[in-house]
N, C-alpha and C positions, 0 to 999 in steps of 0.2 A: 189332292193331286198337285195342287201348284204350291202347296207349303211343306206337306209332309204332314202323318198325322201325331207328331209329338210340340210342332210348332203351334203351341196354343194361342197364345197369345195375337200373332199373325193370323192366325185363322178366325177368333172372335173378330178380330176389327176391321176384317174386311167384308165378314157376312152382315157384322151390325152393320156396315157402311150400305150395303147395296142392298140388303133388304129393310133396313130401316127399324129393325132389332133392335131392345134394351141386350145390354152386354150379358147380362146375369142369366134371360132369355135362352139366348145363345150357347152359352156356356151351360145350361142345365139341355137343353139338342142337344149338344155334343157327347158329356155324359151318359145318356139314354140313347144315341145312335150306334156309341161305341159297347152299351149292355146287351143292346138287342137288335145289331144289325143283322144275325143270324136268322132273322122272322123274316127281312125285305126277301123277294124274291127271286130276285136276281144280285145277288149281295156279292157273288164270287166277279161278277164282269164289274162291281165298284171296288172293288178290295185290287183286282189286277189294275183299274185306273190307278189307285190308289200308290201300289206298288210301281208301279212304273212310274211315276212322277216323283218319286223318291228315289228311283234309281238316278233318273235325270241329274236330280238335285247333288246328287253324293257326286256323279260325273263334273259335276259345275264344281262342287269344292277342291276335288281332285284337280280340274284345269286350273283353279285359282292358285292354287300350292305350288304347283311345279310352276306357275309363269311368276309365281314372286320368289320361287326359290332361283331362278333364272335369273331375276334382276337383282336379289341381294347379293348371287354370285359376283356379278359383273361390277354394282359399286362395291363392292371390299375391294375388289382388283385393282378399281380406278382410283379408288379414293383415300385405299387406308394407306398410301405413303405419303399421299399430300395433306391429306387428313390427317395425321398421325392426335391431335388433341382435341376431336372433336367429340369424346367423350368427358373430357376434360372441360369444354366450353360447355356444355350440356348442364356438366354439376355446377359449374360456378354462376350458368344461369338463373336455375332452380333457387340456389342460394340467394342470388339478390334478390330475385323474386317475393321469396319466403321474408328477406330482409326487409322489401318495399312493404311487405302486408305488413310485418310486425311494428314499424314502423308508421303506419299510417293507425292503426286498431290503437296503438297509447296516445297519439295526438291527439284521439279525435275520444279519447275518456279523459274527464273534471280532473284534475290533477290538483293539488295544490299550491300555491303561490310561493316558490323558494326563495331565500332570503340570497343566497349566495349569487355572485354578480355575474352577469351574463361575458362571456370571451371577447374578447375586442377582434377586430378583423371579418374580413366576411369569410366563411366556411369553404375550404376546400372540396370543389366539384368530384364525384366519383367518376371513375373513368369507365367509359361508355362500354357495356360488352358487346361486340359486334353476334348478331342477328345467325343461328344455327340452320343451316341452310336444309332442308325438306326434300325425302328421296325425292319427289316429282320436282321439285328443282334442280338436285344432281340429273335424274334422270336426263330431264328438259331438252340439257346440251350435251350429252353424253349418250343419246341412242343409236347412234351413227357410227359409234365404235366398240356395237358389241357384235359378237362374235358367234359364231355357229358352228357344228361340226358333221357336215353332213354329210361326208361318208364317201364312198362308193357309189352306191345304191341310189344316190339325187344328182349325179353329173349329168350330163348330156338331155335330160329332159325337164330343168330347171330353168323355165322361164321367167322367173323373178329376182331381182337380186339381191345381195347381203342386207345390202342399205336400207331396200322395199320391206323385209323379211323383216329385219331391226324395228323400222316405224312400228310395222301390225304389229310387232309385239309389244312395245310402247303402249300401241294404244289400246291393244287388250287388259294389258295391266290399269292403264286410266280409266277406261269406261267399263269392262266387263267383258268374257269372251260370249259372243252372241251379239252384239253392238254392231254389226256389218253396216245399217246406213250411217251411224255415230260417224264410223272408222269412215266410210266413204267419202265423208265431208270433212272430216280430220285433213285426206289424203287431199282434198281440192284445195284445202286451204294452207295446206303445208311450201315454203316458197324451196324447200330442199326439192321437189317435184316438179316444178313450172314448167317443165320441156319434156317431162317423160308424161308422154300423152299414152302410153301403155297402160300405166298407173293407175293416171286419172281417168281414165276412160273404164276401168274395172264397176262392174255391177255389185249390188251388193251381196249377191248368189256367190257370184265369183271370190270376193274379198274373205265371204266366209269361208267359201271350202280352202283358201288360202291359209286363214287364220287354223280352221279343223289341222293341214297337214304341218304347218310351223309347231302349233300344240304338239304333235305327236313327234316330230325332233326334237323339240325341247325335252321331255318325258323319256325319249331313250337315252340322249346327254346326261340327263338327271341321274336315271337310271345304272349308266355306264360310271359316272363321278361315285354313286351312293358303293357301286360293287368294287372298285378299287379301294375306297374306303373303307372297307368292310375286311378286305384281303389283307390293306395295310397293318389294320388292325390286330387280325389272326396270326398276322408275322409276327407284328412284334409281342404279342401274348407268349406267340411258340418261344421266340428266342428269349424272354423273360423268364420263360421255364425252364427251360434248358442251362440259362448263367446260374438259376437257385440250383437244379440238380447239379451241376458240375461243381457250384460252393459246396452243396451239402455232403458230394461225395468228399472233395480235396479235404473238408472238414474232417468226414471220420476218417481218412486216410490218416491223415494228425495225429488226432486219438489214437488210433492203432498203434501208430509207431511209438507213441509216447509210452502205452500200456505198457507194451513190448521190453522200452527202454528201461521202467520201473521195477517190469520184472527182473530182469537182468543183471539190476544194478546190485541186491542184495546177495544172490550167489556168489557174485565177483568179489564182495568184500568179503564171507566168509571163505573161500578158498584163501585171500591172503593175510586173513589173520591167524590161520592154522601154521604153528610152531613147529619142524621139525623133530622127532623125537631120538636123545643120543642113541649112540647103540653099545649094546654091551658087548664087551674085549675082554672078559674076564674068560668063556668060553673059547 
C-alpha cells in the first residue's frame, strides 16, 4: 500500500525494520504471499488497498512531472540567454575534475627516479573555473518571476497571488507535493512575506488545498504547451509533404517534357534530310 507491490526492495526494509525480520525471511513472505494470497480470505479488500496506494503513487509521480516540467520551463526562459555557456562550463569542469583525479592516481604510484633536470621557475597556476550554479540555486532567486496562465475561469475568486502561487510551487518542487506543514513554515520564514499576514496565517489544510489547485493549473499549462506542440509539429510534417509532392510532381513534369522533346527530335531530322526528287519533262 505505501510502496506499491513491484517496489521490493522498499518493502523488505521497512518490514525487516519494524518487525525485526532477517531480510532473506522477508523476502521468501513476500514470495509465498504473492503465490497464495488467493487462500487469505478476504484477499480482494487487501489487493483493492493494495491497488489504491499505487494509484496514489503513480498521482504523486505525475505531480512531480509536471511541477519540474513547470520549473525547467521557467529556467530555459530565464537563464538560457544569460546562460548561454553553461553547458560549456559543465564539460570543462568534468574535465579538470577527471584531470585533478588522473593526476593525483600517477603521483601517488613508485615512479622512477628521472635523470633529466627538473624546469627552473615555479609552475604556472591553472586558472580557477568558477563553480556551476544548481537549479535550486537558479531557482532560489528567480521564483518571484514565474509566471502563470490562469485563464478566465481563476479571475474574480483568486484570493492568493502570483507571487504566493510562485513560492508554493517552489516549494513543492523542494520538499514534495504533500509537504503542507514543510510549506507552512517555509512561508513564515520567508522575509518576501513579513507583512502579508494572509499568507502567514494559512493552515496547513488550507496551504494544501492551495498547492492541489496551483498543481492542476500547472498540468492544464502543461497540457495546453504539450498540444500546440504537437499541432506545430503536424504542420510542419503536413507542409514537408506537400514541398516533396510538389518536387516530385515539378520532377516528372521534367521528365515528361524531356521524353516528349526526344521524341520529336528524331522525326524532325528525317523529314529534313529527305531530298527532293527531279521531275521528269520528257513527258
Amino acid at each position: 500500500e505505501k510502496h506499491g507491490r513491484y517496489d521490493i526492495v522498499s518493502i523488505v526494509d521497512d518490514v525487516a525494520a519494524e518487525v525485526g525480520k532477517a531480510e532473506d525471511d522477508v523476502k521468501k513472505y513476500y514470495i509465498a504471499f504473492w503465490s497464495n494470497f488467493e487462500r487469505i480470505a478476504d484477499h480482494k479488500r487487501i489487493i483493492d488497498r493494495i491497488e489504491k496506494g499505487e494509484k496514489k503513487i503513480l498521482r504523486l509521480r505525475q505531480i512531480r512531472d509536471s511541477i519540474n516540467e513547470k520549473v525547467d520551463r521557467h529556467l530555459k526562459e530565464k537563464f538560457r540567454e544569460i546562460y548561454k555557456g553553461i553547458d560549456a562550463l559543465k564539460k570543462q569542469k568534468e574535465e579538470a575534475t577527471a584531470a585533478a583525479a588522473a593526476a593525483t592516481s600517477t603521483s601517488s604510484t613508485p615512479s622512477k627516479r628521472s635523470s633529466s633536470p627538473k624546469p627552473k621557475g615555479t609552475p604556472k597556476k591553472p586558472t580557477p573555473i568558477p563553480d556551476v550554479p544548481t537549479p535550486d540555486q537558479l531557482l532560489q532567486y528567480t521564483w518571484p518571476t514565474i509566471k502563470f496562465n490562469y485563464g478566465q475561469n481563476w479571475k474574480g475568486y483568486r484570493a492568493y497571488t502570483e507571487e504566493e502561487d510562485a513560492f508554493l510551487l517552489y516549494c513543492m518542487w523542494k520538499h514534495g507535493f504533500g509537504m503542507a506543514e514543510r510549506i507552512r513554515m517555509e512561508i513564515r520564514r520567508a522575509w518576501q512575506f513579513r507583512f502579508d499576514w494572509f499568507f502567514k496565517s494559512r493552515n496547513a489544510q488550507e496551504i494544501q488545498k492551495r498547492c492541489e489547485a496551483v498543481v492542476r493549473l500547472i498540468e492544464k499549462e502543461n497540457d495546453e504547451i504539450r498540444k500546440k506542440k504537437e499541432q506545430a509539429e503536424q504542420k510542419a510534417i503536413i507542409e514537408d509533404q506537400k514541398k516533396k509532392a510538389e518536387a516530385a510532381a515539378a520532377k516528372a513534369q521534367a521528365e515528361k517534357a524531356q521524353a516528349e522533346g526526344a521524341q520529336a527530335a528524331p522525326s524532325g531530322d528525317q523529314q529534313g534530310d529527305a531530298q527532293p526528287q527531279p521531275m521528269d519533262v520528257s513527258a
